[in-house]
C-alpha positions in Angstrom: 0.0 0.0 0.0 2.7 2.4 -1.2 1.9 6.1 -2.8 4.4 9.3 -3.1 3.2 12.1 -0.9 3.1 15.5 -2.8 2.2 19.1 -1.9 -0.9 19.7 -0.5 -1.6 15.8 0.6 -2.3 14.9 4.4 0.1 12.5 6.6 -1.9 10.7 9.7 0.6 8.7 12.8 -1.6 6.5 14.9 0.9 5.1 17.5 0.4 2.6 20.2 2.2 -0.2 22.4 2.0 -3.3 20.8 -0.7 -4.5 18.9 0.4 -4.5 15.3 -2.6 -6.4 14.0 -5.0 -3.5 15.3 -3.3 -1.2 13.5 -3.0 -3.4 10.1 -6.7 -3.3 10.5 -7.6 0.3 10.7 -5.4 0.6 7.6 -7.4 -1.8 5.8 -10.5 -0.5 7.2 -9.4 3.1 6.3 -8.3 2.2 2.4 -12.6 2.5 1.7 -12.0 6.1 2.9 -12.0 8.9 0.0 -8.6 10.2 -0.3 -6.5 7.4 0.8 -3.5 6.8 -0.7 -1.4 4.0 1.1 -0.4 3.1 4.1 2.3 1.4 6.4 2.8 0.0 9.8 6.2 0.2 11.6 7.9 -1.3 15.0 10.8 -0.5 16.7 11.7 -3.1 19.3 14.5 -0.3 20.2 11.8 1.4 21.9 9.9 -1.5 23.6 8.9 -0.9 27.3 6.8 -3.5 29.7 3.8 -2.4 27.4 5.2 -3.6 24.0 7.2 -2.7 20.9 6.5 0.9 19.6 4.4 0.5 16.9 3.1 3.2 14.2 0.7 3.3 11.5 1.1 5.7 9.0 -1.3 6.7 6.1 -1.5 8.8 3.4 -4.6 11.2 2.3 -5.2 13.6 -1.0 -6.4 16.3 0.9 -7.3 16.8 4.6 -7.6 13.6 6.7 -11.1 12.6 7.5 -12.3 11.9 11.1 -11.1 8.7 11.9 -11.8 6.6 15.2 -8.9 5.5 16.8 -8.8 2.2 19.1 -8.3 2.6 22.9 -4.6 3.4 23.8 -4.1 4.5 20.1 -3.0 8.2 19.6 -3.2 10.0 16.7 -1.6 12.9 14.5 -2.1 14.4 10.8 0.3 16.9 9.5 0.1 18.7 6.2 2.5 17.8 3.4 4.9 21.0 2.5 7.5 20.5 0.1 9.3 23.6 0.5 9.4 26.5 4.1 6.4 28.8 4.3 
C-alpha cells in the first residue's frame, strides 16, 4: 500500500504499544476512505517498554484527513505535506 506524498496531501501517525494487528486493521478498514492513498505499519523493538514494541501506522490522504476513530490506547496525529518552508 505504497503512494508518493506531494504538496498539498495529508500524513496521519496513529501510534500505540503493541498490537500491530489492530493497526493493520484500521489501515485496511481506512483504504474505503475517500482520499486514501497507502499506508504502512512500523515497529521498533528499540523502543519497547513492559507495554510492547513501539508500533506506528502511518497513512496517506489527498487532501485533509477525515475523522477517523482510533482504538483505545491508540494516539493519533495528521500533519500537512509541505515541500518547501512557508
Amino acid at each position: 500500500m505504497t503512494h508518493s506524498v506531494e504538496e498539498g496531501h495529508w500524513v496521519h501517525f496513529a501510534e500505540r504499544r503493541g498490537g500491530a494487528a489492530a493497526l493493520w486493521a484500521l489501515a485496511q478498514a481506512w483504504a474505503s476512505l475517500p482520499g486514501f492513498l497507502g499506508a504502512e505499519v512500523l515497529h521498533s523493538p528499540a523502543q519497547a517498554d513492559s507495554a510492547g514494541e513501539l508500533v506506528l501506522l502511518v497513512t496517506r490522504w489527498q487532501g485533509a484527513v477525515p475523522p477517523l476513530e482510533l482504538p483505545a490506547g491508540t494516539r493519533g496525529w495528521a500533519f500537512q505535506v509541505m515541500t518547501q518552508p512557508q
